[in-house]
Structure formats: C-alpha cells, structure tokens
C-alpha positions as CSV (number, residue, x, y, z in Angstrom):
1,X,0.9,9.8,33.2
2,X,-3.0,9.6,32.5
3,X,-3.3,8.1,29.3
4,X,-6.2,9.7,27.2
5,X,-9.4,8.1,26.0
6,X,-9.9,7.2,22.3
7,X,-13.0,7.5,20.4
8,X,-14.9,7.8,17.1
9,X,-17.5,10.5,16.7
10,X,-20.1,9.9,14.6
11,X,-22.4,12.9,13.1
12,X,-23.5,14.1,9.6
13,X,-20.8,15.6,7.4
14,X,-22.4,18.8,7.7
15,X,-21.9,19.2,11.6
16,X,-18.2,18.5,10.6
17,X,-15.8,21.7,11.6
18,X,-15.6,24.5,9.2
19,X,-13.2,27.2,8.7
20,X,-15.9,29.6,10.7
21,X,-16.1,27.1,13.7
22,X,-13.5,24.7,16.2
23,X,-16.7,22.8,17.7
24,X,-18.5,19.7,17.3
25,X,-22.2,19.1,17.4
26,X,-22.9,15.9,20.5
27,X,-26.0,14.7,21.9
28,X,-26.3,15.6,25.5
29,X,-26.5,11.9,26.4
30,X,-23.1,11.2,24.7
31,X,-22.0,14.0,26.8
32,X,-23.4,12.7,30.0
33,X,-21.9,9.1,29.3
34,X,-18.2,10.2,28.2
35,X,-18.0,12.9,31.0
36,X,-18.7,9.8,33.6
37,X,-16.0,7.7,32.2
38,X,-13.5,10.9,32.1
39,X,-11.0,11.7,35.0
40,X,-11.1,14.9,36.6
41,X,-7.4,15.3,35.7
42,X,-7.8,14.9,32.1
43,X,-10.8,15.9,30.1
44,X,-8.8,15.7,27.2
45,X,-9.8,12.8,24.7
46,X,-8.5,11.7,21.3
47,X,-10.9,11.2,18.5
48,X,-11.8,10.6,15.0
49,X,-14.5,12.0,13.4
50,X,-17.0,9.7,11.3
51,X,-19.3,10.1,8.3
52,X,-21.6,6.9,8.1
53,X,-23.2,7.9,5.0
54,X,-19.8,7.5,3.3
55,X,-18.0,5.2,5.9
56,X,-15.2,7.6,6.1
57,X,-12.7,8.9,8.8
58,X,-11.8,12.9,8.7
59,X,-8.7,13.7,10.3
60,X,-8.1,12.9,14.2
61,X,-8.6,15.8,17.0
62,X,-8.4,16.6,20.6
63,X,-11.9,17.7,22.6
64,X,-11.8,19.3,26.2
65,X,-14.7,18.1,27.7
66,X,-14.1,21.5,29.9
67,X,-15.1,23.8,27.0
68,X,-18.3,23.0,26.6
69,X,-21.9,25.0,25.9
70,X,-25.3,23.1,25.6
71,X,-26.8,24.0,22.3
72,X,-30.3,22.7,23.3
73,X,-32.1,19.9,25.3
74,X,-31.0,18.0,22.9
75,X,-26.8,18.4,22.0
76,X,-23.8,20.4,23.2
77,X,-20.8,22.2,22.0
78,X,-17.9,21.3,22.5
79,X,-14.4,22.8,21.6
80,X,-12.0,21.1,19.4
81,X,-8.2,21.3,18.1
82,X,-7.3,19.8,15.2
83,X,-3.6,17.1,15.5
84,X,-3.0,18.1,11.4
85,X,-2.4,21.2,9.8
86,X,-4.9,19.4,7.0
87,X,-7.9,17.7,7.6
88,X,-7.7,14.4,5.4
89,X,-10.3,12.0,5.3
90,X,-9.9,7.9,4.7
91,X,-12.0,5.4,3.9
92,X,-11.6,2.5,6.4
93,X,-14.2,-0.6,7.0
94,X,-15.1,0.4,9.9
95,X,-16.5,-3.5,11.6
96,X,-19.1,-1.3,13.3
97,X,-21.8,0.9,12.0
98,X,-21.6,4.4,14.1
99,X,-25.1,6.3,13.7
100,X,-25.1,10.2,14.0
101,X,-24.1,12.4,16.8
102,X,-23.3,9.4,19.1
103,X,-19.3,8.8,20.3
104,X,-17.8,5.1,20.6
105,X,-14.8,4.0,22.4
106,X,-12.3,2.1,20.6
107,X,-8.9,0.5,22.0
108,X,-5.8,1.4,21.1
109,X,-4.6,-1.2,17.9
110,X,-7.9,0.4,16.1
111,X,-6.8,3.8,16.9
112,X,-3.0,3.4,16.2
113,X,-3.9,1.5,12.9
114,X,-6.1,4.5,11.7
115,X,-4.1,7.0,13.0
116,X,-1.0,5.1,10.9
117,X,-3.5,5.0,7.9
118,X,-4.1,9.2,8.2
119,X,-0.1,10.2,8.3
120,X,0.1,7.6,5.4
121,X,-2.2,10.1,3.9
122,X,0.0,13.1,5.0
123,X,1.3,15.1,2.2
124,X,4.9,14.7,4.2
125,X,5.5,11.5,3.0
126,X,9.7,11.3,2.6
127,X,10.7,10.0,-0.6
128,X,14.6,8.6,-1.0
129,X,16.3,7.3,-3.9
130,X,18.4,4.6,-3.4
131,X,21.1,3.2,-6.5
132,X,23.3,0.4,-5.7
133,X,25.6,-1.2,-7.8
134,X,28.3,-4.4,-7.5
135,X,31.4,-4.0,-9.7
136,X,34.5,-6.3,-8.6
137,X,33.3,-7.6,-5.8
138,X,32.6,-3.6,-4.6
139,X,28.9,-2.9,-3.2
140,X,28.1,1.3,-3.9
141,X,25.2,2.8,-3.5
142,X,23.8,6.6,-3.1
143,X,20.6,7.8,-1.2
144,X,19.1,11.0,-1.5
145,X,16.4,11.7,0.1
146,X,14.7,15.0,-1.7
147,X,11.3,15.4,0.2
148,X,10.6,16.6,2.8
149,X,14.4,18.1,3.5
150,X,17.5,17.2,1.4
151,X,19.7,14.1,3.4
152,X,22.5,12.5,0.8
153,X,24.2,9.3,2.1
154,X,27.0,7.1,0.2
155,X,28.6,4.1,1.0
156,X,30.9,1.5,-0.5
157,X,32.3,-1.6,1.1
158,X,33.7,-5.3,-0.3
159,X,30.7,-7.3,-0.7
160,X,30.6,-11.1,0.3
161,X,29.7,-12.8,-2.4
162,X,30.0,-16.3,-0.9
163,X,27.9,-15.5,2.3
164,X,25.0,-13.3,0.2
165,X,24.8,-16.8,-2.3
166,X,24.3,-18.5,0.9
167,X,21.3,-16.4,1.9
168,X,20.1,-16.3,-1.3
169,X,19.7,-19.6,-2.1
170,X,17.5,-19.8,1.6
171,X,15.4,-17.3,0.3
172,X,14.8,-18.9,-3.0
173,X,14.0,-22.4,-0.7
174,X,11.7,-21.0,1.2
175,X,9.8,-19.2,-1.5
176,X,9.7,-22.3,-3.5
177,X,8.6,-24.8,-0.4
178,X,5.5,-23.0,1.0
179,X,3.2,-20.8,-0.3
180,X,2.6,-19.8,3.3
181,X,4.7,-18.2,5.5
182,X,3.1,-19.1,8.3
183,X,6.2,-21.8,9.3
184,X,8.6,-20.4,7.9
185,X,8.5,-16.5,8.9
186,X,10.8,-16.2,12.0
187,X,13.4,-17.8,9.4
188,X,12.4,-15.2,6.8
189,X,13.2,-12.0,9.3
190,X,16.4,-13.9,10.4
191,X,17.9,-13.7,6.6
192,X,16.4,-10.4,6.2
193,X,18.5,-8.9,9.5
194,X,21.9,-10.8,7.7
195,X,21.1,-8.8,4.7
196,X,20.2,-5.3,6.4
197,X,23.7,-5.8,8.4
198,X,25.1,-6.6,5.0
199,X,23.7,-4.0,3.0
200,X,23.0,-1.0,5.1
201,X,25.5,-1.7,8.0
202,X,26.0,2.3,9.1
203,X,23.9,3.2,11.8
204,X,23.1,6.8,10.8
205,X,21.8,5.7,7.8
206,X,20.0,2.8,9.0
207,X,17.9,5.0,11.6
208,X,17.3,7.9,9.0
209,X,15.4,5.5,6.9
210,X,13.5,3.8,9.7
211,X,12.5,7.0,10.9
212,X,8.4,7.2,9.5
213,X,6.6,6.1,6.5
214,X,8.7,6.5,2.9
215,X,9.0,5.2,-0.4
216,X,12.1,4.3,-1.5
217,X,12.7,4.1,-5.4
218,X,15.1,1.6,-6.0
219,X,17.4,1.8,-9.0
220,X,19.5,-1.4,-9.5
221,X,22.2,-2.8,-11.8
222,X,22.1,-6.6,-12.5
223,X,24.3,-7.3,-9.5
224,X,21.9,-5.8,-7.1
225,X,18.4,-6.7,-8.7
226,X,18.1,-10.2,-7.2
227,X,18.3,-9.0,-3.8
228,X,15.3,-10.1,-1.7
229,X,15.0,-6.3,-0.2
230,X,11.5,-7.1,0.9
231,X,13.0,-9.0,3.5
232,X,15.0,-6.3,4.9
233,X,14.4,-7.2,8.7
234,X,15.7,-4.9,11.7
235,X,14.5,-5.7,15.4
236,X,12.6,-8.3,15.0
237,X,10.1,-6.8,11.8
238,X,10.2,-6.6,8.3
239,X,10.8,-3.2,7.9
240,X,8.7,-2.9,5.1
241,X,6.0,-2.2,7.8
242,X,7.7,1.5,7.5
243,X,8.5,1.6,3.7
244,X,7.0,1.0,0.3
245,X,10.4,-0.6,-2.3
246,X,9.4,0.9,-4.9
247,X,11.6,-1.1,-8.0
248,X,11.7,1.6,-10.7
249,X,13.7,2.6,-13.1
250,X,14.4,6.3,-14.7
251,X,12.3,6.1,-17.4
252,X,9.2,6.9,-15.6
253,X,10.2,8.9,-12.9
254,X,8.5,11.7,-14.1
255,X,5.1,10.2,-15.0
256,X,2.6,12.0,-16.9
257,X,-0.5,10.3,-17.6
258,X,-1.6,11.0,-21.4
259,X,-5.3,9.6,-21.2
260,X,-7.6,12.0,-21.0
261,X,-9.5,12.8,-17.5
262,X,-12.9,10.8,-18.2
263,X,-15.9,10.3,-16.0
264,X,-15.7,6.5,-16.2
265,X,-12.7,4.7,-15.5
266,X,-12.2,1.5,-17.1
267,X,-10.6,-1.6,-16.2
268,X,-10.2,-4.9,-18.0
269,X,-9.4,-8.3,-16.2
270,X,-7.2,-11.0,-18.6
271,X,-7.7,-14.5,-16.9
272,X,-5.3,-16.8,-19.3
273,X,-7.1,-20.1,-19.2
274,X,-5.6,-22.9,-16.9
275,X,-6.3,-26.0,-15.4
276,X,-4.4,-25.8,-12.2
277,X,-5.7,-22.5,-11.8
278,X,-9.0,-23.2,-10.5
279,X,-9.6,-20.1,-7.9
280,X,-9.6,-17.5,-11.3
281,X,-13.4,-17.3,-11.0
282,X,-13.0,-16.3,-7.5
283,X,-10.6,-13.3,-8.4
284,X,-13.0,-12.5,-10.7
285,X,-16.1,-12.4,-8.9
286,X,-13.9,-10.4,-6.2
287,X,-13.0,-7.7,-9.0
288,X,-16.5,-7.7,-10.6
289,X,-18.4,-7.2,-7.2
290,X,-16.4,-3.9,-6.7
291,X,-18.2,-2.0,-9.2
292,X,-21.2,-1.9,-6.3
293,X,-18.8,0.4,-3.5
294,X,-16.6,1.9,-6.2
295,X,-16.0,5.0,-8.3
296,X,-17.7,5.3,-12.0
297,X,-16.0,2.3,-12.9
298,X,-16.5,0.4,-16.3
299,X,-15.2,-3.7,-15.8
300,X,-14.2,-5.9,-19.0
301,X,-13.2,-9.4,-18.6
302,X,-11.7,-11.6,-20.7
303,X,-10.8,-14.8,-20.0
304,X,-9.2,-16.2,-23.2
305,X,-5.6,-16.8,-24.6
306,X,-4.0,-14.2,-26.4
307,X,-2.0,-13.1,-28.7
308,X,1.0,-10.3,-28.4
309,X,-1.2,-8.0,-30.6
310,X,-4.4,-8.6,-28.7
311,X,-2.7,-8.2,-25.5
312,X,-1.5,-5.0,-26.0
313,X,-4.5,-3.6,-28.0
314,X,-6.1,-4.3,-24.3
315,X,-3.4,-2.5,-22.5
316,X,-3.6,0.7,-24.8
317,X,-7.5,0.5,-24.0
318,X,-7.5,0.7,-20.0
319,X,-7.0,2.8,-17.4
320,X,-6.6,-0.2,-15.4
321,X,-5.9,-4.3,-16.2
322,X,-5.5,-6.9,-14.0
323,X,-3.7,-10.2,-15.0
324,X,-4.7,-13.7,-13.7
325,X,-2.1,-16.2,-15.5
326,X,1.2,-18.7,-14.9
327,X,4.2,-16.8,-14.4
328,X,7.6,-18.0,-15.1
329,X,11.5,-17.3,-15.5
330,X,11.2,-15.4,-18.4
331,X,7.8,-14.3,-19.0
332,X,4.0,-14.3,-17.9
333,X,1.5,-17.2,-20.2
334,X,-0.6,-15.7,-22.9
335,X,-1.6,-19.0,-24.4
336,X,-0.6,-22.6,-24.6
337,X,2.5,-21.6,-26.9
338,X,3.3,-18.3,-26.4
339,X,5.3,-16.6,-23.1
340,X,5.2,-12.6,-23.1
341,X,9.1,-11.8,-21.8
342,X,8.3,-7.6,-22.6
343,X,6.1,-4.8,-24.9
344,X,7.7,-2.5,-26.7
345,X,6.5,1.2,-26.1
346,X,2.7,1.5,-25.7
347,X,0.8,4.7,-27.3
348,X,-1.9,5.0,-24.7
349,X,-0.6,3.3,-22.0
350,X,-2.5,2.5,-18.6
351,X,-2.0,3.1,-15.5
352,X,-1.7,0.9,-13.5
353,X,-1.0,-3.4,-14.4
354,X,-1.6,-5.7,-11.2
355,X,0.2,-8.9,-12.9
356,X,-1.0,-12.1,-10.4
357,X,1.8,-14.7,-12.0
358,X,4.3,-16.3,-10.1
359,X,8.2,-15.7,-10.4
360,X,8.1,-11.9,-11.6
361,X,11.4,-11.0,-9.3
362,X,13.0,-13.3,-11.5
363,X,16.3,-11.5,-13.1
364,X,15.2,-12.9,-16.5
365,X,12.0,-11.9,-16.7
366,X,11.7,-8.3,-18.2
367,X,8.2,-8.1,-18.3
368,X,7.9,-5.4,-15.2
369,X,11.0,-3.3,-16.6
370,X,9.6,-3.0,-19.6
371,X,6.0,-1.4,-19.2
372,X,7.4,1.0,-16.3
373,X,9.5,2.0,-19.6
374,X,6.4,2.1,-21.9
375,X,4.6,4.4,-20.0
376,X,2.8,2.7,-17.2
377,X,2.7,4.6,-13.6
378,X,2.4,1.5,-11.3
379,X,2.9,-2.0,-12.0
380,X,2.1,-4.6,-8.8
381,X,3.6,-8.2,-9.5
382,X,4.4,-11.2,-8.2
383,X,6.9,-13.0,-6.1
384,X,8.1,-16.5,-5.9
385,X,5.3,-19.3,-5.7
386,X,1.6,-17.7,-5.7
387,X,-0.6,-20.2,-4.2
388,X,-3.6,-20.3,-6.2
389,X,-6.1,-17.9,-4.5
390,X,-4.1,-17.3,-1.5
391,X,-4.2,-13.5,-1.2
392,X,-7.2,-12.1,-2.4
393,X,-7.5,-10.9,0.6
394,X,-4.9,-8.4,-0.6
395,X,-6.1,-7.6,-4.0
396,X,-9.7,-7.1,-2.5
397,X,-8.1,-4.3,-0.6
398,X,-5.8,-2.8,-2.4
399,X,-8.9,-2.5,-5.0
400,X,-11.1,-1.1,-2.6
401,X,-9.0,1.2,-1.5
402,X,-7.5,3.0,-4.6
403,X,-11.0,3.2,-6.0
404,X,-13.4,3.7,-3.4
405,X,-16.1,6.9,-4.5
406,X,-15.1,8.5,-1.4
407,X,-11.5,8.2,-1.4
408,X,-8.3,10.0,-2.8
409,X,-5.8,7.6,-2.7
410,X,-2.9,6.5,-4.6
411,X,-1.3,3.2,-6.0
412,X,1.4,3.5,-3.6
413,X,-0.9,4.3,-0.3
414,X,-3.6,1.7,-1.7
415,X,-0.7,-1.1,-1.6
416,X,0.7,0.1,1.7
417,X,-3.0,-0.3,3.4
418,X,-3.9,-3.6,1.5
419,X,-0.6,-4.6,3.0
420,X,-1.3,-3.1,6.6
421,X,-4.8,-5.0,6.8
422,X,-3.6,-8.7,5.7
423,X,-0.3,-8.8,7.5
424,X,-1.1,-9.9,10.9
425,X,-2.7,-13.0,8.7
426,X,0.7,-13.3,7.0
427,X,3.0,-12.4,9.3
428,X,4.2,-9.5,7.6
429,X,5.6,-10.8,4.6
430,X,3.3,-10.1,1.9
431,X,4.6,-11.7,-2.2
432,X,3.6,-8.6,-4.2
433,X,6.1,-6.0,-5.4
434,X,5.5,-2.0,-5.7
435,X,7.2,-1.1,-9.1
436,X,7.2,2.4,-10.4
437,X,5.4,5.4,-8.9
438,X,2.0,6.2,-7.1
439,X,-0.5,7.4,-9.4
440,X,-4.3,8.6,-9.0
441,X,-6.9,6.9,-11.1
C-alpha cells in the first residue's frame, strides 16, 4: 500500500475553505514541486492547513492533486475534502515559520502528534464514570460511560490487600527517592500493569476504555483513594497517554461558573516565601512572560505569607491562581506557622487553582476535595516529591495552551497537551493530577 504524503499548507486565513467553496488557493511553484515528489498511483496527500499570522492549525484534509485548475500565472486550485465533520483549529508551536501559500513536508511523529492534538479537540470526546469502593476486603466498582453512547460495566472481586500494600509501598519509594523518573520508569509501568491486572482484570472492559481519548471521573471511597491510578500501565505504556483521571467528586459535577463573562481575565500568582525553594522566580517570570502571547489577561503576584483570610480573599478575587509553596501530609504552607488542610465554601470562587506543592495525593490532605466542593471547576496539584523547578516545562504549556488569544481550549485538553509535549522528556509519567472538570476561561 502507497502510503500518502503529509504536509502543512500555509496561506492567509482568508484563502481558507468556506461553506461556498472545497478548494485551496497554491502557488503554481508549490504545485510544480509537490506534483514531482507525488506518485502517479496516488495524488492523494494529507494535510493541515496553517495560519502564520496566528500560528494556528485548522482541521486536517485530503487534496487530489488530479483536480486541479490554474487560477493565474501565479496559483492554482485545487480540490479538497475535509477528514472532520467540523473544522477545528489548534494552536501548536509550530518549530518552523510557514509563510503564505507555500506547502511543507512534515514526517509522520509531527503529523500523528497534531492530528492526536485535533481529535483531542473533537467534540466526541467519551466521558465514563468510574466509582469504586473496598468494604471487607470486597473491591466494587461501576462505569458508565454516558457520552458518546451509553456502555455500563460492574465488577466486584476479593481484593488482595497484602499484595496491593506491597505495591504501594514501591510506589511511595520511588516517588520519594527521585524526583526524576528517568531511572526509575520501566519499574514505574511494571507496578502500574500489577495494578491494571488487579483492578480492571476483565478484558471487555479493559479494551472499551483503551479504545480513544476519554476522561474518566473518578469517584472514590477512602479504601480506593490512595490508589496510584496514574500509573495504570497496559502494554508497555502508561495508559494515561489515552485518558485524563479526572479525581472528582459529586459536588461539582455540574459546574456552573458564577463570575461574570469579563473582557479581562485575571490571574493571581501566591509564591509562599522559602529558602529551599529557590527556582520560584523562575515560575514566576514563566507566568508573567505569558501576558505577551496570551488572551486579555490581568497578572497579580504576590509573593508573601498569608493568612487563611487573605488567602481566600485572593481566591474569591480570580478567575485564575497559581500556587508556588511546600506541600505536605496534611496541608499546603501559608506561612511559617500556619498549614491550610481545606476552605470552607467560597462566594466567588475561581476557576481554576494550579497548586505546585508536593504530597497533594496524600489521603490526609483535604485541600483538593475541598475547593472542587467550594465551587472551583479544575484544580491541577501535586504528586509525591516536586523537584524544585523540575516541570515548568509543563506549566509553561499547559498555560499557553488554555490561554492562548487564538485558542478555545479547555482545562482538561490544556493538561492533556501540556502532558503530550513533555512526556517523551519524562518518560510518560508526568506528577500533576486532573481534579474536577474541564472548564473555559
């Protein structure tokens, strides 16, 4: 089978296909260069089409290099079929710049990691809902999968307690001996295939939720909230490469966001003062620079202790906040002498909290349950050990993302690409959390 050619096409938004026309405008010479390169048993070629004034992808198409008309001396015609019932455009940084009407060859990981990035995008993302529960040694849990076709699943079995401890107390090892998984990966995916054959041993069930991208909202009793499902691992991968955990509770299920629809979003960065923190400015300066690229965007910082009044005062004033502090068992630093374990309910509260601590998985620590129940949509946090200014990589991304000025993206899709561009770096394991529900800023 002739495999077809991959490209981006590169012309000014308004050349871009309209309801009235299935053609794209090309300069002659791009025509003349492709056409060379392009079997005479399959003018068919894949593409993407590009705006460089916004650096942004619309949709991916098929051209026949067989339809064709020249418009002038100067650019041709050419007939097009669109691969989505909706044309969606992304944002990606793109290493190259493409200039107008010109067409670039790209290899197939670029292609297959936009192309991953545009279904992502898709409207037809499945959701399931997954509860689990351990009474008396008894593991239960329900899925029901609502969008896009109903699928129900339940399953209860005798859970080894002795052999879970056993992995458990691995997984707590490793997160506490490295702060990179570099070393230490291949053992991660290893306990995460013990737990997938523990947890989710039907087969059914097991391909049903590997099949495509989906969130899974995660509602867990205190038996099951300590499991490490990040590392859920099934041939060889993480399969978290496939699915957002979402770890939600009820409360906020059905989010409705009471601010009110402003021009400006605003966004406030706590840094808690700490001497073995010492990358904070760096985070900073990352979060501060974005207001250059972004949407209508308002930054505060403040980089101070606080008190529990001050601190939520802050949160009932942002649309976004971004913490920078010690994380522990039970709590996140505020100052010297006082740990924050939860709020109570929040009047205003924002949308989305991106807590950088260390240790929020912890059972004890409340924090994270608490504002998904006050009101918050999305609330990214820690895991384990943070090495101090070891993925900012991620949070440059996953800021970029949800708030680039020519993007509609979510907190959920904004994590999944953040994760999607640092993984290779990481190996696949990423220590951030998805907790609640995707929400637009």
């Amino acid at each position: 089978m002739v495999e077809n050619k991959l490209y981006i096409v590169s012309q000014n938004r308004d050349y871009f296909l309209s309801h009235s026309r299935e053609y794209i405008t090309l300069k002659n010479s791009s025509v003349k260069k492709i056409s060379k390169n392009i079997k005479k048993d399959n003018s068919i070629i894949n593409i993407f089409l590009y705006d460089d004034d916004k650096n942004k992808l619309y949709g991916y198409y098929k051209i026949d290099f067989n339809n064709k008309k020249q418009l002038d001396e100067n650019y041709t015609n050419i007939s097009i079929s669109d691969n989505y019932e909706r044309r969606r455009g992304i944002y990606y940084q793109l290493e190259d710049k493409y200039s107008d009407f010109s067409v670039y060859e790209i290899d197939n990981k670029t292609f297959s990691k936009l192309k991953d990035r545009l279904i992502v995008l898709n409207d037809n993302i499945s959701q399931t809902f997954f509860s689990c529960s351990i009474e008396n040694n008894i593991f239960k849990y329900q899925a029901i999968e609502t969008y896009p076709s109903l699928y129900v699943v339940e399953y209860e079995k005798r859970f080894d307690d002795k052999a879970y401890e056993s992995i458990y107390k691995e997984y707590i090892r490793l997160l506490k001996y490295s702060n990179s998984e570099n070393n230490s990966i291949e053992r991660y995916i290893e306990l995460g295939s013990y737990l997938m054959n523990m947890l989710i041993p039907e087969k059914d069930f097991r391909e049903h939720l590997l099949d495509g991208f989906r969130i899974v909202y995660l509602h867990l009793d205190n038996g099951t909230y300590s499991i490490p499902w990040d590392i859920l691992s099934y041939d060889g991968k993480f399969i978290s490469e496939n699915i957002i955990f979402s770890y939600t509770n009820a409360s906020n299920m059905l989010y409705h966001n009471k601010r009110s629809n402003n021009a400006k979003i605003k966004m406030a960065v706590i840094s808690i003062p700490n001497d073995d923190i010492v990358y904070d400015k760096d985070e900073i300066d990352i979060i501060l620079s974005l207001q250059n690229n972004i949407k209508n965007i308002e930054i505060d910082l403040y980089r101070k202790e606080h008190s529990y009044f001050e601190f939520i005062k802050i949160l009932e004033s942002y649309d976004i906040v971004h913490i920078i502090t010690h994380g522990y068992k039970d709590g996140i630093k505020l100052s010297e002498d006082y740990i924050l374990n939860s709020v109570t309910a929040l009047e205003n509260p924002p949308k989305v909290i991106f807590i950088n601590a260390c240790n929020m998985e912890e059972i004890d620590n409340k924090l994270t349950k608490s504002l998904l129940s006050s009101g918050v949509g999305t609330v990214i946090s820690g895991i384990g050990s943070l090495g101090d200014g070891m993925y900012m990589d991620f949070i440059n991304s996953f800021y970029n993302n949800l708030l680039h000025k020519h993007a509609r993206i979510n907190t959920a899709q904004a994590y999944y690409f953040a994760y999607v561009e640092v993984r290779e770096f990481y190996k696949g394991f990423i220590r951030y959390r998805f907790n609640g529900v995707p929400v637009y800023v």
